[in-house]
C-alpha positions in Angstrom: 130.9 -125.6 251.9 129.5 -122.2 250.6 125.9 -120.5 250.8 124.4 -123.0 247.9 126.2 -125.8 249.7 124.8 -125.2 253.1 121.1 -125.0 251.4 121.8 -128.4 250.0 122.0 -130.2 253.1 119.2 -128.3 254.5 116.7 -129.4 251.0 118.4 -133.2 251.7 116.6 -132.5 255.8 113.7 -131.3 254.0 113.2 -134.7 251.7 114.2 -137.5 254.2 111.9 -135.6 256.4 110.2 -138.4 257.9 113.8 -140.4 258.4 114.7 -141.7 261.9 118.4 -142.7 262.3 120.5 -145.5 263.2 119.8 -147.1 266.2 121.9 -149.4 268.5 120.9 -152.9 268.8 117.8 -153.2 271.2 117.6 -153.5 275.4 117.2 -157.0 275.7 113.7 -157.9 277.4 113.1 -158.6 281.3 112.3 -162.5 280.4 111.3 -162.6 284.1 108.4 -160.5 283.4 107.7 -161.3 279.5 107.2 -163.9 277.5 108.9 -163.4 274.2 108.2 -165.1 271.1 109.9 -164.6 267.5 107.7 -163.8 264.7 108.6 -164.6 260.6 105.7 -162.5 258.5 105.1 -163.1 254.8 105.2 -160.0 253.0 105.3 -159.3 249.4 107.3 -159.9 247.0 108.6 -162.4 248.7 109.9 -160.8 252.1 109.8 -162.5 255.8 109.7 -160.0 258.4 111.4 -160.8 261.7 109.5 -160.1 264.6 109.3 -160.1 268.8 106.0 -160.6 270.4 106.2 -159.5 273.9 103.2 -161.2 276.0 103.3 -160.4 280.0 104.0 -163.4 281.8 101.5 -162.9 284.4 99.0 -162.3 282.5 96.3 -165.2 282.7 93.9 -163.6 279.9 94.5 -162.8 276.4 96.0 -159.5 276.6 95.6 -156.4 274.2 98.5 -155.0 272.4 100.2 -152.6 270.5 101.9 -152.9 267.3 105.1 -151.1 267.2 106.1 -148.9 264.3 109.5 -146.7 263.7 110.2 -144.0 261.7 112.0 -143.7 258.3 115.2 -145.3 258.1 116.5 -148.9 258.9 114.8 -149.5 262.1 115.2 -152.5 263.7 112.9 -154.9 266.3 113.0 -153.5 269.9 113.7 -149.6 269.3 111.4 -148.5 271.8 112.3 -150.8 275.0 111.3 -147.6 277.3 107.7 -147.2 276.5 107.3 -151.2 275.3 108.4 -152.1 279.4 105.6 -149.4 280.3 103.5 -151.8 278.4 104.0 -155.1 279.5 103.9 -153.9 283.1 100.7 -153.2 282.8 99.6 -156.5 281.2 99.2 -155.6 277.4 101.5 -157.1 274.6 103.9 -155.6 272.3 105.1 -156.5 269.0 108.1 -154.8 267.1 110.0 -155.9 263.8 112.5 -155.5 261.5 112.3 -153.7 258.1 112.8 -155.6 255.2 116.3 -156.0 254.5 117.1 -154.7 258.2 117.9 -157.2 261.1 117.2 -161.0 260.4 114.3 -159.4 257.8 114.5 -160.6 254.3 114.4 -158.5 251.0 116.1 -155.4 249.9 115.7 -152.1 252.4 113.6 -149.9 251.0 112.0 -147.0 252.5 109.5 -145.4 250.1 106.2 -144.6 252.5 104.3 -147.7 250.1 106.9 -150.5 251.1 106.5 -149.9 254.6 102.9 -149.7 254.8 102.7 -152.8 252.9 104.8 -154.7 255.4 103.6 -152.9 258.5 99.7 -154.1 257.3 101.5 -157.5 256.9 102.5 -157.0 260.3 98.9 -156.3 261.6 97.4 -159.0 259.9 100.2 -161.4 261.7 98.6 -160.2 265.0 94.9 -160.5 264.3 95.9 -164.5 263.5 97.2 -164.4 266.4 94.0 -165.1 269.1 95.6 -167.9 270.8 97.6 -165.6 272.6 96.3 -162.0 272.2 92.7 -160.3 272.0 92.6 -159.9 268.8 90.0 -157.4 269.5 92.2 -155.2 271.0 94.9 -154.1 268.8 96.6 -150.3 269.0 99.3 -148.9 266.8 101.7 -146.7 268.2 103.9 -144.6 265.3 106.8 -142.6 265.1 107.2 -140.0 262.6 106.6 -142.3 259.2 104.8 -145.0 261.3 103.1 -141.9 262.6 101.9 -141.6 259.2 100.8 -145.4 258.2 99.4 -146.3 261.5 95.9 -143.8 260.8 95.7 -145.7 257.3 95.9 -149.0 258.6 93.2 -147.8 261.4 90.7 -146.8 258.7 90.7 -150.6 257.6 88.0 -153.4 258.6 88.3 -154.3 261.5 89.7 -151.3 262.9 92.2 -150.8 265.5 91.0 -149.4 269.1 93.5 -146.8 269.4 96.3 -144.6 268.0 99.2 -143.0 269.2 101.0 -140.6 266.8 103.9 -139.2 267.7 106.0 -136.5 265.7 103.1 -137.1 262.7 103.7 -135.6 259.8 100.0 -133.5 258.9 98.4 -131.8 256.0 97.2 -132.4 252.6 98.6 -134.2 249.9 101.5 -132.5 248.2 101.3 -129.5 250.2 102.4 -131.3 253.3 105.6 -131.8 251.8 105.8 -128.5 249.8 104.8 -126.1 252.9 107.5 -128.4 254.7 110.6 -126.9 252.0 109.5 -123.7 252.0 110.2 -123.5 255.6 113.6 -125.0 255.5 114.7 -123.3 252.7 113.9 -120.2 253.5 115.5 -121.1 256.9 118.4 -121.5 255.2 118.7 -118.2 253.9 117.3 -118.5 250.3 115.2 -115.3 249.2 111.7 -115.5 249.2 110.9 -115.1 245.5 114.0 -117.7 244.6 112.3 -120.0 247.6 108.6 -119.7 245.6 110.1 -120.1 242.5 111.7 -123.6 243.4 108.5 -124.8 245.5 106.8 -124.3 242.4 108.9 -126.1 240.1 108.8 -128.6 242.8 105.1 -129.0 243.0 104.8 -129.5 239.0 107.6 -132.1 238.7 106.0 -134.2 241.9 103.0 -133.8 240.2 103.9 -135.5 236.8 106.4 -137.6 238.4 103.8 -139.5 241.1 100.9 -138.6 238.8 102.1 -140.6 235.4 103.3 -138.0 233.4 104.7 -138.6 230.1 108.9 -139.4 230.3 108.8 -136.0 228.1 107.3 -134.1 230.1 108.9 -135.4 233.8 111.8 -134.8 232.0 111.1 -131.2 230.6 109.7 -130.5 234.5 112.9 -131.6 235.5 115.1 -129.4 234.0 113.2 -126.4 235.2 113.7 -127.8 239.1 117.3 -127.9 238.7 117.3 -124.1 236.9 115.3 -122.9 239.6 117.8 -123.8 242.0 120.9 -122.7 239.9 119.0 -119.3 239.5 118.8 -118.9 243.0 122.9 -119.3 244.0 123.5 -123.4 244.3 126.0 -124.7 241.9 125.0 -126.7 239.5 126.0 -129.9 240.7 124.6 -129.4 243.8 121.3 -128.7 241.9 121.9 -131.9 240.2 122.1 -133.7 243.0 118.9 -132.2 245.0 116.8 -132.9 242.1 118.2 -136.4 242.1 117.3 -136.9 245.4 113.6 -135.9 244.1 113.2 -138.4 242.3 114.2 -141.1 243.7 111.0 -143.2 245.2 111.4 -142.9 248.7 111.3 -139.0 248.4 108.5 -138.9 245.7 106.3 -141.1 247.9 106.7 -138.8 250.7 104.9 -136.3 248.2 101.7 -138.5 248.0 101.4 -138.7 251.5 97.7 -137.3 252.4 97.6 -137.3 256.0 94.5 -135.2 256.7 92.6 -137.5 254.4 93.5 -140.6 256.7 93.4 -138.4 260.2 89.8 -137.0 259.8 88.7 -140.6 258.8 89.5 -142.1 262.4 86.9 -142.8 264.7 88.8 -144.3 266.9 90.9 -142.8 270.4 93.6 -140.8 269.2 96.7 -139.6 271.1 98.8 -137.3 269.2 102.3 -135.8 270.8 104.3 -133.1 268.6 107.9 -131.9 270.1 108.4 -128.6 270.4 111.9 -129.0 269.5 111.2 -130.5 266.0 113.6 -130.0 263.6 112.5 -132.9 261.2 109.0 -132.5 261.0 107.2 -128.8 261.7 105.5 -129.2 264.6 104.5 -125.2 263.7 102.8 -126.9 260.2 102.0 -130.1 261.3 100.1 -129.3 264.8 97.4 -127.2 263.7 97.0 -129.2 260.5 96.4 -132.4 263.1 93.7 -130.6 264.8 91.8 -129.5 261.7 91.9 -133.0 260.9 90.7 -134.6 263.7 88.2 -131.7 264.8 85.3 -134.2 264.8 86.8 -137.3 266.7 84.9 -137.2 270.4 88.2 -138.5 271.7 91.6 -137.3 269.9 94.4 -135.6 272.1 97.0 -133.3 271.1 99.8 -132.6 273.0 102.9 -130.0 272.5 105.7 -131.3 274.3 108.6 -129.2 275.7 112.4 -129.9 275.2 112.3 -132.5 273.2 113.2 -133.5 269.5 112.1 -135.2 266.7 112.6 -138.6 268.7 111.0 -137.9 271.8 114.6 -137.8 273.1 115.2 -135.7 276.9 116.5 -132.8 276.8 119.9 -133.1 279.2 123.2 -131.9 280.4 126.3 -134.1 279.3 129.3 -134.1 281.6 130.8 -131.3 279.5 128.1 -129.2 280.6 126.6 -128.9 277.1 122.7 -129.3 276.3 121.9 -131.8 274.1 119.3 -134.6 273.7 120.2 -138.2 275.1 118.7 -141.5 274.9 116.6 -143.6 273.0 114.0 -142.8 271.0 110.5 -142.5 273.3 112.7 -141.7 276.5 111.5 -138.5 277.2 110.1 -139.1 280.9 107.4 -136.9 280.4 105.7 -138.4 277.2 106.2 -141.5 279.0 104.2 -140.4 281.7 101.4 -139.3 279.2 101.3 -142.4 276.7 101.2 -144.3 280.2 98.0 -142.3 281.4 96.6 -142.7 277.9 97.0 -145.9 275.9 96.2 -148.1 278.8 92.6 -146.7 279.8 91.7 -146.8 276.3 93.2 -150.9 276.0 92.1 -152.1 279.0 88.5 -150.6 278.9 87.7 -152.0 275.4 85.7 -154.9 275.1 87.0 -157.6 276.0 86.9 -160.9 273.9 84.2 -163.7 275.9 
């Protein structure tokens, strides 16, 4: 592949950085012990979400829940059966659906940070309708990655959400988030230090006019210099092409506009956040201490680094080979299960309940 190769696979890492991956069609529920009913959710333009609401079978109250919400990527309904069956043991509901255009989801799929918040608040407002079956007072969001990122917004709103967890969430300011986040990779990936500036730079002032409303002239003109920062420091052209192409395209921009500290230091509500020390996808190294800046003044936000585990909370384990690698689905890890268990259910249960 060669050395300017090699960096463009690590700058495509670097841009699909909150991405999940492609998932196997979910564990079917325990009907003995759930009650499932399917969801379709009006979203814009046009779309109709497919959904599963889980509601425990035994329960003889309105329960709490929590609202679901994947990663980046085509996630479908049901991708986290581990931690969901956690849930619905202990009496609180679930709900999970499809992206649009994923699953029995309408629309085209579409995975620009904007989209998905759009249909994930579509999902959220589906719930608080919902009071015939749930609390509607007593709504939590758990997020993975890029649902790790739209749950705090969608907790900000009125009425607000009870509690949060975040795992793997992407932290730090607008722009620079995403910046400090391909200066690591690439310089990972062998690229000098001065080329490595050069190109964040370039970067930084393309992104800028690009999700800012530049003039076509000048995104153009900004443009150009991205792709010659790149050739100058050893990819081929095309391959510079090609990075700079990805860019642009509106998934990856919107990623640039993300301003997670803005949302994080908003919350007043619980928050659980779990980093894996075994990120390769998002910097646990950038994003952790960013997190706890952010949420310095909530009275009850918990950050946790958790060992041998990736980006998808996946166990570290031996295969029969007698390699290491990480197995599972996503949210199997034992040990984050034990502490979303502890967690999310004292701060659900404890909240006021509806009369």
């Amino acid at each position: 592949m060669g050395r300017s190769g090699h960096l463009a696979g690590v700058l495509l890492s670097v841009v699909l950085s909150l991405s999940g991956e492609a998932l196997a069609a979910p564990i079917m529920p325990d009907t003995a012990n759930i009650r499932v009913e399917q969801a379709h959710i009006r979203s814009t333009p046009g779309v109709v979400l497919a959904g599963e609401l889980h509601l425990p079978a035994s329960s003889s109250e309105r329960p709490p829940i929590v609202l679901l919400l994947g990663g980046g990527g085509a996630s479908p309904h049901g991708i986290y059966p581990l931690p969901e069956a956690q849930l619905n043991a202990k009496g609180i509901a679930t709900f999970s659906f499809d992206k649009r255009g994923v699953g029995q989801s309408t629309g085209t799929f579409q995975d620009a940070i904007d989209i998905a918040e759009q249909d994930a608040r579509a999902a959220l407002l589906y719930l608080r309708q919902r009071s015939d079956v749930i609390d509607t007072d007593r709504i939590a969001i758990l997020g993975l990655s890029q649902g790790a990122v739209i749950a705090p917004v969608l907790a900000v709103e009125n009425p607000p959400v009870v509690a949060l967890v975040l795992l793997a969430a992407p932290a730090g300011q607008r722009g620079r988030m995403f910046l400090d986040g391909m200066r690591v990779k690439l310089t990972a990936g062998g690229m000098d230090a001065k080329a490595v500036e050069h190109v964040v730079e370039a970067t930084r002032l393309y992104l800028d006019d690009l999700t800012g409303g530049g003039s076509a002239n000048t995104i153009a003109a900004r443009r150009r210099v991205v792709v010659q920062s790149f050739v100058a420091a050893g990819w081929r052209a095309d391959l510079a092409e090609g990075a700079v192409k990805t860019l642009g395209d509106p998934a990856t921009a919107s990623l640039y506009t993300v301003a997670a500290n803005d949302n994080l230091a908003q919350l007043k509500v619980p928050v659980l956040a779990i980093y894996p020390a075994n990120d390769t996808t998002v910097s646990t190294a950038l994003s952790m201490p960013e997190a706890r800046r952010a949420l310095a003044n909530n009275h009850d936000a918990m950050i946790v680094e958790m060992p041998d585990v990736e980006h998808g909370f996946k166990p570290l384990v031996t295969t029969p080979s007698g390699k290491k690698d990480y197995a599972g689905w996503p949210i199997s890890d034992p040990a984050t299960l034990r502490v979303i268990d502890h967690w999310l259910p004292q701060r659900l249960l404890r909240a006021g309940k509806r009369p």
